[in-house]
Backbone of each chain as ProteinMPNN parsed JSONL, in Angstrom:
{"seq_chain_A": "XXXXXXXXXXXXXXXXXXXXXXXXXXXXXXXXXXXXXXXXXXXXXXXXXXXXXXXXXXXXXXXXXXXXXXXXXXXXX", "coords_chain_A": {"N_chain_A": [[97.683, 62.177, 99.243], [98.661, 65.162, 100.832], [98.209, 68.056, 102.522], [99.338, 71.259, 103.594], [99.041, 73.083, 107.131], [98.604, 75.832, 108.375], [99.032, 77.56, 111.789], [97.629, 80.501, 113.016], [98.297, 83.444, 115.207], [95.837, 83.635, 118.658], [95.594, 80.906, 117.725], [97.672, 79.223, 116.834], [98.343, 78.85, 119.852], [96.292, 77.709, 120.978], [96.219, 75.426, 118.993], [98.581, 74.305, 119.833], [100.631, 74.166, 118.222], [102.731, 75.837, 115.347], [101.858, 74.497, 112.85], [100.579, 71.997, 110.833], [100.726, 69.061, 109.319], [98.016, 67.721, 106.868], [96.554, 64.308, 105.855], [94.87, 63.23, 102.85], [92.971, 64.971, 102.915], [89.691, 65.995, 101.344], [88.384, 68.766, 100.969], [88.779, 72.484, 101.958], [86.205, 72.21, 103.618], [86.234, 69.626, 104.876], [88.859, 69.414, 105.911], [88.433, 71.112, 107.934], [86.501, 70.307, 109.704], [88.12, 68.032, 110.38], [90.404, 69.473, 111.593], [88.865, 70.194, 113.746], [88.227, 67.883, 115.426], [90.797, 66.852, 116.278], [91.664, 69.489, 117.765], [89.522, 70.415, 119.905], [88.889, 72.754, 120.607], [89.12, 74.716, 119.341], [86.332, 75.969, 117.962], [85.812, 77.94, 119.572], [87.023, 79.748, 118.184], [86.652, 82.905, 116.254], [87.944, 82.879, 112.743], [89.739, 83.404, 109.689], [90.365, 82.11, 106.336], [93.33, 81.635, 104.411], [94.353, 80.314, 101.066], [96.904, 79.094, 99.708], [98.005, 81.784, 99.982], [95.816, 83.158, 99.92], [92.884, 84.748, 100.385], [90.163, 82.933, 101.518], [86.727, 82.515, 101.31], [85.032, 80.393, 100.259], [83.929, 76.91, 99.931], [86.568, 74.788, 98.824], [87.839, 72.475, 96.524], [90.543, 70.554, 98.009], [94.198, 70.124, 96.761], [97.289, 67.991, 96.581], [99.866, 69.563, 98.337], [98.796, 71.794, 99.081], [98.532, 75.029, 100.556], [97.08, 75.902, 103.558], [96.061, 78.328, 105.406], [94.814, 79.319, 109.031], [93.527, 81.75, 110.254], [92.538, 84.584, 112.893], [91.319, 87.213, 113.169], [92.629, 90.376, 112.113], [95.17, 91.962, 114.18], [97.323, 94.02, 113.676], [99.67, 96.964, 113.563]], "CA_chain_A": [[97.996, 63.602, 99.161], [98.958, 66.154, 101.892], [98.257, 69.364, 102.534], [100.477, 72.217, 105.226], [98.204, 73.944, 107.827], [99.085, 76.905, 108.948], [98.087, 78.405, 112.853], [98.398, 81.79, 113.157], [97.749, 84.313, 116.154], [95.611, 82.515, 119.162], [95.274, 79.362, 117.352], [98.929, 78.705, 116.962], [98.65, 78.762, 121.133], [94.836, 76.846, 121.103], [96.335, 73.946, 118.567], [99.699, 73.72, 120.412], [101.595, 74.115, 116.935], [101.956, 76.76, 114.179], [101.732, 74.198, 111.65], [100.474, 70.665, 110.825], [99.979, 68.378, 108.202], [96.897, 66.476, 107.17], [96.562, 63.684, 104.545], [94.026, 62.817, 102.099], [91.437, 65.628, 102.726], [89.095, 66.513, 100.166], [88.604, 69.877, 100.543], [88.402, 72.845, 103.131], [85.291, 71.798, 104.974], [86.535, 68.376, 105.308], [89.759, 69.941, 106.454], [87.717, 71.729, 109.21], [86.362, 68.678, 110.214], [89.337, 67.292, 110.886], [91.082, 70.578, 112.653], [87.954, 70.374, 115.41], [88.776, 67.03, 115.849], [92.314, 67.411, 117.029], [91.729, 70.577, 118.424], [87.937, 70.489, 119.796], [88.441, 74.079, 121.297], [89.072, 75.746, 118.3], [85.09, 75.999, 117.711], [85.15, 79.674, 120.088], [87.424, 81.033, 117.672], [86.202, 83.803, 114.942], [89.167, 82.931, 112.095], [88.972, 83.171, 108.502], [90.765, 80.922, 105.5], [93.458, 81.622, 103.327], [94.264, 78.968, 100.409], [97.943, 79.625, 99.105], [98.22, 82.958, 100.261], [94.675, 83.781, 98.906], [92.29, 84.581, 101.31], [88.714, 82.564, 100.559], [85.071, 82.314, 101.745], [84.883, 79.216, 99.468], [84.95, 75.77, 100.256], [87.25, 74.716, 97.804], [88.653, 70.979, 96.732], [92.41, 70.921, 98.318], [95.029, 69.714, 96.259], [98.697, 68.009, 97.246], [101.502, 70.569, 98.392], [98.335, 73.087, 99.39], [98.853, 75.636, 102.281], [96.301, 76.665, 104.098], [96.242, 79.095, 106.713], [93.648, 79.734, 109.773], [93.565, 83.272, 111.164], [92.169, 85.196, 113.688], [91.275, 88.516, 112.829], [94.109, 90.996, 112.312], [96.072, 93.121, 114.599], [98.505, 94.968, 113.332], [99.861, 98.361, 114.025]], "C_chain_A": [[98.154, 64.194, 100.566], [98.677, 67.464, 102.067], [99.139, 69.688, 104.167], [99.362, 72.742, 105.578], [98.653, 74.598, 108.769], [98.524, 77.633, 110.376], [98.662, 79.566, 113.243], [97.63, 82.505, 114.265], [98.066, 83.04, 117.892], [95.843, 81.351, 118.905], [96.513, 78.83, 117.41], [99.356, 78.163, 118.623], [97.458, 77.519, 121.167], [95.78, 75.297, 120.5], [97.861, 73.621, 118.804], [101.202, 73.945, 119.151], [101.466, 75.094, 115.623], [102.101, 76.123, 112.995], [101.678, 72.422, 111.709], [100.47, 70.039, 109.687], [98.873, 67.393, 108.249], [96.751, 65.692, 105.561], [95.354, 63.156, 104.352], [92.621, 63.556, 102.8], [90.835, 66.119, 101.868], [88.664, 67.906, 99.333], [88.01, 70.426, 101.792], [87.385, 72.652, 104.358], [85.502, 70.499, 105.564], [87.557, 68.68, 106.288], [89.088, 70.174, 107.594], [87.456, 71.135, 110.078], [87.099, 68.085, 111.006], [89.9, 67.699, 111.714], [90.421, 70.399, 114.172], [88.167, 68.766, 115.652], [89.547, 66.969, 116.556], [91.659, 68.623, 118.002], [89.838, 71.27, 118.956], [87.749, 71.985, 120.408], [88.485, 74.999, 120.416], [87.289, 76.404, 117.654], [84.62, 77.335, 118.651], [85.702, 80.391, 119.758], [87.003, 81.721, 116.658], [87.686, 83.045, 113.902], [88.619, 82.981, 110.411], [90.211, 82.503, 107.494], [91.577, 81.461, 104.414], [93.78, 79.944, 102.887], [95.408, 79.29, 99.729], [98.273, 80.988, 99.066], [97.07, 83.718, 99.523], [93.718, 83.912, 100.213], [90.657, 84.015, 100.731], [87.973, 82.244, 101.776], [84.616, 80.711, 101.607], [84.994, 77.544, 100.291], [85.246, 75.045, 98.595], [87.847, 73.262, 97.31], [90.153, 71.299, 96.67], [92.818, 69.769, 97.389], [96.665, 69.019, 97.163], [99.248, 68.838, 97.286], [100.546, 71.745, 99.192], [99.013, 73.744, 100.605], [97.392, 76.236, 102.607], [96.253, 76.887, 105.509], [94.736, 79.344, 108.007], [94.37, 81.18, 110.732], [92.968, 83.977, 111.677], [92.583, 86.445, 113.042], [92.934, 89.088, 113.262], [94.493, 91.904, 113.065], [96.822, 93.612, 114.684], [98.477, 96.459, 113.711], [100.196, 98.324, 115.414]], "O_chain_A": [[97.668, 63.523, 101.477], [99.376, 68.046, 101.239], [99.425, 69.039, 105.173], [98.534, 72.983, 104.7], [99.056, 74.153, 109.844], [97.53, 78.336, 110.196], [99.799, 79.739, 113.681], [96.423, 82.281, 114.361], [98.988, 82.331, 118.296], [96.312, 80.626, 119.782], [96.571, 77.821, 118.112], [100.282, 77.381, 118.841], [97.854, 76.377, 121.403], [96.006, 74.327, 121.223], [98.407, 72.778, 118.091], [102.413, 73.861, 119.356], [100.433, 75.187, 114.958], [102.423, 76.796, 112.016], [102.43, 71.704, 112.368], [100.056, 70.794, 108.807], [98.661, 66.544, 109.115], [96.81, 66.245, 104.462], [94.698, 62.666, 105.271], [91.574, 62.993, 103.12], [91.518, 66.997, 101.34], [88.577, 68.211, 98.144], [87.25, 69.833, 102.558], [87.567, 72.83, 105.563], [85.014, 70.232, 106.662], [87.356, 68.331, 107.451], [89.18, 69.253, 108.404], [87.968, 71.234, 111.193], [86.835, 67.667, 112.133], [90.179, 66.992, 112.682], [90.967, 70.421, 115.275], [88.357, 68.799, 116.868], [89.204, 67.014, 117.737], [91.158, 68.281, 119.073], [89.208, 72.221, 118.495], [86.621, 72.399, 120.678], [87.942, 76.086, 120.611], [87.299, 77.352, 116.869], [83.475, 77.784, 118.62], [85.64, 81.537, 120.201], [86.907, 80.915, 115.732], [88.568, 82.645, 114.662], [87.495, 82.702, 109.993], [91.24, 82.401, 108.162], [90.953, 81.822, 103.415], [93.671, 78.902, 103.533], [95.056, 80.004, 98.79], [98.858, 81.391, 98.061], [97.242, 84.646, 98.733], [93.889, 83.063, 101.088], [90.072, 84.522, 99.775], [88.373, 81.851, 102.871], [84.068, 80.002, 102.451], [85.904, 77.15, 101.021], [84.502, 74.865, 97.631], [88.625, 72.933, 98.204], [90.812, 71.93, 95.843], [92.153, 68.752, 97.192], [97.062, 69.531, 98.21], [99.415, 69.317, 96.165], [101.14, 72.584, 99.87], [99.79, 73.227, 101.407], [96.758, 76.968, 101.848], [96.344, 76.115, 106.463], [93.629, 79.544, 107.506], [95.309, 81.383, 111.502], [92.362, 84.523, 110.755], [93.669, 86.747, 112.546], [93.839, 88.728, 114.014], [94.139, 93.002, 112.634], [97.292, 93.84, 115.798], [97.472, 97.06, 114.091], [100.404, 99.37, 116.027]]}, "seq_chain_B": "XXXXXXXXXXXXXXXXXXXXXXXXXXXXXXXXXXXXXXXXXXXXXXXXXXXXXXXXXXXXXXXXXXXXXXXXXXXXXXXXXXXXXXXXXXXXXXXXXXXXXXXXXXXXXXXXXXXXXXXXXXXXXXXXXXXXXXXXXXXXX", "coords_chain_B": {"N_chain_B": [[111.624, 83.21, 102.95], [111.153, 86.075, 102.002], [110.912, 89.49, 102.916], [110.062, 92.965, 101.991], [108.524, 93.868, 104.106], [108.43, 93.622, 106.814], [109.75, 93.972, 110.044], [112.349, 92.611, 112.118], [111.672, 92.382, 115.728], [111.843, 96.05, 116.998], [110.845, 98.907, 115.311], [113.747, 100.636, 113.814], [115.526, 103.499, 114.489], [117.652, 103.504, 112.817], [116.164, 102.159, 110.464], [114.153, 104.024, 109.891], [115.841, 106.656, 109.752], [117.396, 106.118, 107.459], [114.91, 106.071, 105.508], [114.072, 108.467, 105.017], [116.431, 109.708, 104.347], [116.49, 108.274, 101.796], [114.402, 109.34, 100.216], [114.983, 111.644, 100.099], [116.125, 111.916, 97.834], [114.443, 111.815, 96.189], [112.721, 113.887, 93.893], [110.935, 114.962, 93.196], [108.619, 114.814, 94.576], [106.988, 117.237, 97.036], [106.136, 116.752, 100.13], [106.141, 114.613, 102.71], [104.835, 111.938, 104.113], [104.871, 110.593, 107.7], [104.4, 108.287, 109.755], [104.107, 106.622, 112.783], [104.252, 103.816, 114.469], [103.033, 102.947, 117.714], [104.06, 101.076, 120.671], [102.036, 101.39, 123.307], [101.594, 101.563, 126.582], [99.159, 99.731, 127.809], [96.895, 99.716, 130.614], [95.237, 96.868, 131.853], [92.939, 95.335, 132.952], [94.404, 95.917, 135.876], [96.304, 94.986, 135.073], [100.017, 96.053, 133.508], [100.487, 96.357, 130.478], [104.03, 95.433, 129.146], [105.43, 94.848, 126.888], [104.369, 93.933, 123.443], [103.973, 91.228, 121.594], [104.487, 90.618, 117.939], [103.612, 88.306, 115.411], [103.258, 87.199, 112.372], [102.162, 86.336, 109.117], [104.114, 85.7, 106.532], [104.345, 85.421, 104.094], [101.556, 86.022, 102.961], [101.528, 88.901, 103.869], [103.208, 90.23, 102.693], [101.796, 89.875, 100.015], [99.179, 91.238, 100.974], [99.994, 93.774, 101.386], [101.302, 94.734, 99.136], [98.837, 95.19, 97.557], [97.845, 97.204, 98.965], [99.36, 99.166, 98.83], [98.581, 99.276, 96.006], [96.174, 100.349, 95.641], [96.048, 102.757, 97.196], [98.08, 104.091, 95.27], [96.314, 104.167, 93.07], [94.037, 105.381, 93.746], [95.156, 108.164, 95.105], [96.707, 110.4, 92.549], [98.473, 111.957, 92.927], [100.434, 110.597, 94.613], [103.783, 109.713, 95.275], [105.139, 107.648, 96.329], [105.417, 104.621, 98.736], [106.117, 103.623, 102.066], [105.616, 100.765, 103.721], [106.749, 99.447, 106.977], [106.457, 96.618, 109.327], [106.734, 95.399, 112.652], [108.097, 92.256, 113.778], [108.118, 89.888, 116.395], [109.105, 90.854, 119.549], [107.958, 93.734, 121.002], [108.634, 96.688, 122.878], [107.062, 98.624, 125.231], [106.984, 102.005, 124.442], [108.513, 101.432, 122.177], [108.647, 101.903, 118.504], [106.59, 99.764, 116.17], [104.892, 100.194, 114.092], [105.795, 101.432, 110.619], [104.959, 104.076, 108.589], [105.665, 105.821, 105.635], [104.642, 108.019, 103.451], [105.102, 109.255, 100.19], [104.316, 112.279, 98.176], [103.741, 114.638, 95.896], [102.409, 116.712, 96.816], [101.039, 118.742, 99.855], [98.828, 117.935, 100.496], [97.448, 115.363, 99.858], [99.525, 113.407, 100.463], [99.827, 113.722, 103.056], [97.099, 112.677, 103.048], [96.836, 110.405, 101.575], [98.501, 109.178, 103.541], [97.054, 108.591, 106.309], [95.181, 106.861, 105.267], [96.788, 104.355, 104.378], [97.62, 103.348, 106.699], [95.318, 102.481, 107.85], [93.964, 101.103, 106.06], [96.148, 98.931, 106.597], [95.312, 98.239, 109.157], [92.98, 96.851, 109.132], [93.619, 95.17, 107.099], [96.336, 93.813, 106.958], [98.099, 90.749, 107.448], [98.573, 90.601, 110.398], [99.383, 89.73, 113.965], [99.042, 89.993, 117.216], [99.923, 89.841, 120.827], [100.02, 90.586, 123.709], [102.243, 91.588, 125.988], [102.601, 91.162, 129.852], [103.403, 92.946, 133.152], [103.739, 90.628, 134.811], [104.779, 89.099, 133.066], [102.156, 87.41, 132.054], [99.928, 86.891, 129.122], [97.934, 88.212, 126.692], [95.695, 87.545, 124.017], [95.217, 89.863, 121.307]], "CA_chain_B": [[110.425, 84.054, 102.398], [111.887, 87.551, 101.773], [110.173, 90.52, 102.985], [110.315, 94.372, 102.182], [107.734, 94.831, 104.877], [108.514, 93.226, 107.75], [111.229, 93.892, 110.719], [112.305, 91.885, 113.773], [111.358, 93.783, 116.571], [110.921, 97.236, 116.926], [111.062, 99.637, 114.025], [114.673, 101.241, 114.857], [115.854, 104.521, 113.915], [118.112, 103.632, 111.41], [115.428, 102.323, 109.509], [113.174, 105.414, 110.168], [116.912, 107.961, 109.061], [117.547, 105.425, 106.192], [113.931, 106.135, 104.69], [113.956, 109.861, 104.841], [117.416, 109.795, 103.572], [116.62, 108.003, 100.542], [112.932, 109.722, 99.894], [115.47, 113.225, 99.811], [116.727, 111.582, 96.263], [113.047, 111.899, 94.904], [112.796, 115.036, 93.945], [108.959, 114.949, 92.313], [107.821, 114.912, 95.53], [107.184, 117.928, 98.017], [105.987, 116.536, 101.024], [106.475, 113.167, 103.13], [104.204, 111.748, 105.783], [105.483, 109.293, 107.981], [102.839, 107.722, 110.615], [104.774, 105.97, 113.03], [103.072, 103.677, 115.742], [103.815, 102.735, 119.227], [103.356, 100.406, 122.108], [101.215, 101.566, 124.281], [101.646, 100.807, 128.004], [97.882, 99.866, 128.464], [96.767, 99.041, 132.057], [94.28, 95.825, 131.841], [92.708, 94.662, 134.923], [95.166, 95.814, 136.889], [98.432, 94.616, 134.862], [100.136, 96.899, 132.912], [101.436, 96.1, 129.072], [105.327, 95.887, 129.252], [105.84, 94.741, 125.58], [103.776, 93.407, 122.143], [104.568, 90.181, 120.404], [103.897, 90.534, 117.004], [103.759, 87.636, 114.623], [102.534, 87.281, 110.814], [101.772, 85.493, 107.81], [104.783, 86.446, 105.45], [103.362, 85.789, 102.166], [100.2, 87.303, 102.891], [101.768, 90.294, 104.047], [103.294, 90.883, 100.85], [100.113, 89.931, 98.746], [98.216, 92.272, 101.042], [100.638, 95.297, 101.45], [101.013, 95.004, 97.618], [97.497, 95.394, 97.281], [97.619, 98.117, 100.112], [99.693, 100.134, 98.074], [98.024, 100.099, 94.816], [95.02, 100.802, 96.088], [96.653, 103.972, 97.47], [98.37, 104.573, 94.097], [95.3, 104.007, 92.262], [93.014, 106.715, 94.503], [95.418, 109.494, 95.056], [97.346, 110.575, 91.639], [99.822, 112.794, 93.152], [101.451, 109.953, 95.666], [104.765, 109.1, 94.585], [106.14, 106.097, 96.795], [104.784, 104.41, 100.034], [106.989, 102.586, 102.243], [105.36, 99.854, 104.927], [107.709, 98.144, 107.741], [105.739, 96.504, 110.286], [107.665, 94.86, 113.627], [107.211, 91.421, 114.172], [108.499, 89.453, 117.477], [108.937, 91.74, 120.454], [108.22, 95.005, 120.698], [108.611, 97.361, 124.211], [106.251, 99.395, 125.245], [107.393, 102.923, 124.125], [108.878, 101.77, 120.949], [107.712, 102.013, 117.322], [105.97, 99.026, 116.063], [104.867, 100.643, 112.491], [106.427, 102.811, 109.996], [104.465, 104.391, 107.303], [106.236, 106.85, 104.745], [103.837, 108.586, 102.237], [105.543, 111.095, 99.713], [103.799, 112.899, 97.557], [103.84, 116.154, 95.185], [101.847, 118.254, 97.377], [101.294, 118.065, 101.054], [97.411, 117.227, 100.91], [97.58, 113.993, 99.424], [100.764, 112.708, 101.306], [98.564, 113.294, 104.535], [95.37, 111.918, 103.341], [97.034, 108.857, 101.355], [99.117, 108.439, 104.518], [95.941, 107.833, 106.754], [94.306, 105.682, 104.545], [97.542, 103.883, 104.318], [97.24, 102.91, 108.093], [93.985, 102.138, 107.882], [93.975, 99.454, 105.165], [96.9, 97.988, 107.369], [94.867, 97.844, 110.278], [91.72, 95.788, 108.68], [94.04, 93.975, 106.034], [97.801, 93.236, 107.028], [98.072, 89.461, 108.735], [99.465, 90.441, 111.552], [98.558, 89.48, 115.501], [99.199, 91.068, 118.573], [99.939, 89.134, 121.759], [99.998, 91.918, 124.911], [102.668, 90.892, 127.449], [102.33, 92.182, 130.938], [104.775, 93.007, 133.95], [103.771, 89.78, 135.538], [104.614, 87.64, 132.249], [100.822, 86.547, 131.614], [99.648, 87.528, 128.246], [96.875, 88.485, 126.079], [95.795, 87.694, 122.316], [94.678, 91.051, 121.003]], "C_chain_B": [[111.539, 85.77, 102.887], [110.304, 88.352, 102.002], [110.723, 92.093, 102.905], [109.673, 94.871, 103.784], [107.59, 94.328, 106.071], [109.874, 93.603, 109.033], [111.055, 93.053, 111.859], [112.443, 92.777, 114.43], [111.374, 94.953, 116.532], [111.446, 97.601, 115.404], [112.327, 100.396, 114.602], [114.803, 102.797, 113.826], [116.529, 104.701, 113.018], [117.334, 103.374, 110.735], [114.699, 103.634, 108.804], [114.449, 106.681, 109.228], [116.864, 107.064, 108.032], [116.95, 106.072, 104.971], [114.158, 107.987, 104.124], [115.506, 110.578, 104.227], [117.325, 109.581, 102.164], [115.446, 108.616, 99.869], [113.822, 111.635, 100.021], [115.968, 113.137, 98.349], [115.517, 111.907, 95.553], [112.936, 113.202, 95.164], [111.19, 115.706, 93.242], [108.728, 115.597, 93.653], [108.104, 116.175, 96.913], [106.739, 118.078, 98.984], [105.764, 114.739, 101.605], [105.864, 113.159, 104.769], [104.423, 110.948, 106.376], [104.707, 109.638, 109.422], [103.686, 106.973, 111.58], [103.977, 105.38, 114.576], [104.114, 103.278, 116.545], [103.65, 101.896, 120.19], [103.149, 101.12, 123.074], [101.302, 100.831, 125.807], [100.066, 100.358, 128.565], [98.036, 99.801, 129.799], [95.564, 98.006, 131.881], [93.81, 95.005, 132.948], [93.64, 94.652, 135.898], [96.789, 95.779, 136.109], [98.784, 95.734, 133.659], [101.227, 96.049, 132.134], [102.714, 96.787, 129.465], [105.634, 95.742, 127.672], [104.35, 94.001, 124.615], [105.037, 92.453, 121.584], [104.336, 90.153, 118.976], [104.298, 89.153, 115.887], [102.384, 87.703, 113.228], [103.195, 86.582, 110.261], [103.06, 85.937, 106.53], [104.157, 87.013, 104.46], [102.35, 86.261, 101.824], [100.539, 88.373, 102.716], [101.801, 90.943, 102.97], [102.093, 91.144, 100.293], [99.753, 91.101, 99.731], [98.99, 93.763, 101.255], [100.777, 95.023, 99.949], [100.053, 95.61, 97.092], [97.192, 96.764, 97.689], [98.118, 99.616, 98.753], [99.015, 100.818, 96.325], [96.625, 100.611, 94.451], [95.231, 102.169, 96.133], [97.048, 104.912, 96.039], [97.382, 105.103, 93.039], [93.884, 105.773, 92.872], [94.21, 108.107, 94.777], [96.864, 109.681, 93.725], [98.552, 110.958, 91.773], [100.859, 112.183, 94.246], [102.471, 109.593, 94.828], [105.33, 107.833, 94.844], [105.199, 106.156, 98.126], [105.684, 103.355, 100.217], [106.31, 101.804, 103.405], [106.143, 99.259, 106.049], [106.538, 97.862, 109.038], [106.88, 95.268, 111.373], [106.552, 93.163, 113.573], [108.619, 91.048, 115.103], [108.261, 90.158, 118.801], [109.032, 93.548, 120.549], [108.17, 96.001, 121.904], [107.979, 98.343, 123.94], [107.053, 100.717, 125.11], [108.187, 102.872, 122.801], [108.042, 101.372, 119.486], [107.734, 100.476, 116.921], [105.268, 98.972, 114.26], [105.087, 101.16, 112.07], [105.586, 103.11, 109.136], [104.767, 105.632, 106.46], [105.375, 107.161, 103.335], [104.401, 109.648, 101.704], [103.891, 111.446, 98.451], [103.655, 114.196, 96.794], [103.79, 117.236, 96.002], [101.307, 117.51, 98.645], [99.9, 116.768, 101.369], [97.0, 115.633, 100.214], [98.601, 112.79, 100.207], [99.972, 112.752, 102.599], [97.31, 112.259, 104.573], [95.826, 110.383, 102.781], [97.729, 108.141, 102.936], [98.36, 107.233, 105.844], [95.614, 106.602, 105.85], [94.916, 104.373, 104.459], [97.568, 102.455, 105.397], [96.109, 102.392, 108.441], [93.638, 101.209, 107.424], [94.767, 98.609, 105.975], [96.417, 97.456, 108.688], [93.926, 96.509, 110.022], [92.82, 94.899, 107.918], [95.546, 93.057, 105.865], [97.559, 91.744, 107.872], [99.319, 89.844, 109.324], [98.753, 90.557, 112.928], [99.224, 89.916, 116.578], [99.455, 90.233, 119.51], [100.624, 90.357, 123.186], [100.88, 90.719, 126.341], [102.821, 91.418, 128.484], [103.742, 91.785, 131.885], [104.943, 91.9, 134.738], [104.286, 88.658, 134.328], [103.663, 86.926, 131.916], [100.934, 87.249, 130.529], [98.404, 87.293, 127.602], [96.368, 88.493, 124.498], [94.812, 88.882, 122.502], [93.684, 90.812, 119.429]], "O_chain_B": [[112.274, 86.175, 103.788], [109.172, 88.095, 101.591], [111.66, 92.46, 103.614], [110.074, 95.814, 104.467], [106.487, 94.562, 106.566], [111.022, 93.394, 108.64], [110.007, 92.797, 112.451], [113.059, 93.811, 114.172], [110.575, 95.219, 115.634], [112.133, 96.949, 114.617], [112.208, 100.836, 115.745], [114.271, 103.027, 112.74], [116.415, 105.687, 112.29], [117.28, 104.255, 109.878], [114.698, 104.059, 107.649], [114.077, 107.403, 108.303], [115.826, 107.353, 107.437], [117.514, 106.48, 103.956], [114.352, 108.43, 102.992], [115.62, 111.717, 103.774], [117.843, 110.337, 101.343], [115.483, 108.363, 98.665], [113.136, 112.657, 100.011], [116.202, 114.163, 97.71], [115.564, 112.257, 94.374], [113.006, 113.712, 96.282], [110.748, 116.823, 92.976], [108.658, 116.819, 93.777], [109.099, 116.132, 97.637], [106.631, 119.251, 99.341], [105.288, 113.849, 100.901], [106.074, 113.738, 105.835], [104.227, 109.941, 105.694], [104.487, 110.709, 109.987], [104.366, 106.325, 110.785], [103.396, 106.033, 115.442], [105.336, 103.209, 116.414], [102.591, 102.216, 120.729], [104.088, 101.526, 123.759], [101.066, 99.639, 126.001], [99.79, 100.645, 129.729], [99.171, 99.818, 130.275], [94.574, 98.716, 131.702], [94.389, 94.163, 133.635], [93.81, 93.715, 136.679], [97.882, 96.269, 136.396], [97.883, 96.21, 132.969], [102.21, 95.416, 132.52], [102.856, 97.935, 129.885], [106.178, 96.745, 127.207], [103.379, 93.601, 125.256], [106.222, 92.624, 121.301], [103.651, 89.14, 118.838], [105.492, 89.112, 115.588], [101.209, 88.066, 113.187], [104.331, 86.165, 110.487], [102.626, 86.581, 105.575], [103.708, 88.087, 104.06], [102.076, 86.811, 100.757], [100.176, 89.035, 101.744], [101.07, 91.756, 102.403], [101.494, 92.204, 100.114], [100.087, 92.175, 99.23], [98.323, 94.797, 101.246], [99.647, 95.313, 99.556], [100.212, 96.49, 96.246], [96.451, 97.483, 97.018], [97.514, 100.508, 98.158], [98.958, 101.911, 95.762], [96.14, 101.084, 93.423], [94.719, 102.873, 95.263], [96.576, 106.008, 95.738], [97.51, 106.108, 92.34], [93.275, 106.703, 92.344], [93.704, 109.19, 94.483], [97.936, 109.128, 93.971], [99.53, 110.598, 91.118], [101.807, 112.809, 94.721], [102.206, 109.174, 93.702], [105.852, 107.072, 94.03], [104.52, 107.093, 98.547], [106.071, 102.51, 99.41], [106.547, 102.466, 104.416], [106.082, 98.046, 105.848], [105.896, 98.764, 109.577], [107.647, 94.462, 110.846], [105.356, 92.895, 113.453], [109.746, 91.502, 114.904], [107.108, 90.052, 119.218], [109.94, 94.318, 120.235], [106.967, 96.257, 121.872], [108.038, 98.983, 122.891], [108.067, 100.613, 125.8], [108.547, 103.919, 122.262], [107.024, 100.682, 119.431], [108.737, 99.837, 117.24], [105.207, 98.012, 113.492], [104.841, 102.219, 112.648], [105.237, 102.042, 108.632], [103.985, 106.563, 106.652], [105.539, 106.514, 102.301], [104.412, 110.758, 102.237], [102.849, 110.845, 98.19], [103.282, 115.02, 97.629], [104.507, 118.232, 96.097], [101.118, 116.298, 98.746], [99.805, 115.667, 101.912], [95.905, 115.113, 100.428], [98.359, 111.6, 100.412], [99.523, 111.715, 103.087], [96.786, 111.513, 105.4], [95.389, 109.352, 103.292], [97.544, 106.997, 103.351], [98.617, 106.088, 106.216], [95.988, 105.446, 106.051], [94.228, 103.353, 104.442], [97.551, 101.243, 105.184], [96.039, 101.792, 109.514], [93.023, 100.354, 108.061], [94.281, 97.499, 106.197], [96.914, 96.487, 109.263], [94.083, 95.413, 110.56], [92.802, 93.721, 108.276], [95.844, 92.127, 105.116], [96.85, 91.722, 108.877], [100.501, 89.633, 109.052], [97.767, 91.273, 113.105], [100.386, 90.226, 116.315], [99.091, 89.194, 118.959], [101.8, 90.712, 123.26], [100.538, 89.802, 127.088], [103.325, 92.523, 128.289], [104.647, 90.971, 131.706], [105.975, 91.819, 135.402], [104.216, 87.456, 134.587], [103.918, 85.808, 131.467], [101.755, 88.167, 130.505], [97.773, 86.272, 127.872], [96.67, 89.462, 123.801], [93.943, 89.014, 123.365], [93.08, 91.761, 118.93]]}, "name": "protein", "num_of_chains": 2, "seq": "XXXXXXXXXXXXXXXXXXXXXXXXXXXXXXXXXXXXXXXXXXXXXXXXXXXXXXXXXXXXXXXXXXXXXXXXXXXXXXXXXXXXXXXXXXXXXXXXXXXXXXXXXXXXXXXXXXXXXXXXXXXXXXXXXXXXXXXXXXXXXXXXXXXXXXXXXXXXXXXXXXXXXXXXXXXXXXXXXXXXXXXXXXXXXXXXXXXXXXXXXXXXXXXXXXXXXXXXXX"}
């Protein structure tokens, strides 16, 4: 399976790319796992988790095709 | 990904005459608040903001300006329409950056939904900021 991972804001600058794929993770905290791996600096950013355009708290078991996004608080306006 | 609520760079004035053109067809409504933001030239240790990058989440946006609005709808009775555009890519300091069009029946509702409007978009729109200065360094906001 695969999931899309989305970097939005900082992080898109921190993990070099606004978007990766990762295969055969089990579910968001594994995911996480994996992100600070690759990207061991991402661990001084605040960000929070959507899951298909859902935003969640949860850790959740990922599915094939998922998207999930990491985001740094919002500034808009 | 299709968006109502998004523009590339700034918010321009045709958008801005467009809205108030077509919000003269509703005829319910007897007053229209439109909120309109700006880049700001900060000064930051010295360097001074020449432009805002803005980038966002499409499909969020939607979901959460959807939300934005019926929130709005839901708390003040007498709003009739709310329109969102928010800039994303570059935006120069002195031009608009957000639009927000609140009509409404009567004026005091079109004001107060309009705030509130702006307010949810601040805490809940995915969108990010990146502050570029006159030297070309920049800043996540």
């Amino acid at each position: 399976m695969q999931v899309k991972v989305l970097f939005f804001g900082v992080l898109a600058e921190v993990s070099g790319t606004g978007i990766k794929h990762y295969h055969d993770v089990r579910s968001i905290s594994d995911l996480k796992l994996r992100i600070q791996d690759d990207f061991p600096e991402i661990v001084h950013y605040n960000f929070r988790i959507s899951l298909n355009s859902e935003l969640t708290d949860d850790d959740i078991e990922l599915k094939s095709e998922d998207v999930i996004a990491l985001m740094p608080p919002f500034a808009g306006g | 990904m299709e968006t109502n609520y998004l523009t590339d760079g700034p918010v321009s004035q045709k958008i801005i005459t467009h809205l108030i053109e077509k919000m003269g067809g509703k005829t319910d409504s007897g007053g229209h608040m439109i909120f309109l933001g700006q880049v700001r030239a900060d000064v930051i240790d010295g360097l001074k903001v020449k432009a805002i990058e803005y980038s966002a989440y499409i499909e969020l946006v939607n979901v959460e300006a959807e939300k934005i609005k019926k929130t709005i709808f839901s708390e003040f009775a007498d709003v009739k329409s709310i329109e969102i555009v928010h800039s994303t890519g570059i935006v120069n300091a002195g031009e608009i950056s957000l639009l927000v069009f609140v009509s409404a029946g009567h004026r005091h509702q079109a004001m107060q939904a309009c705030s509130k409007t702006v307010e949810l978009i601040k805490v809940n729109l995915p969108v990010w900021k990146k502050e570029i200065f006159e030297d070309d360094s920049h800043k996540w906001k």
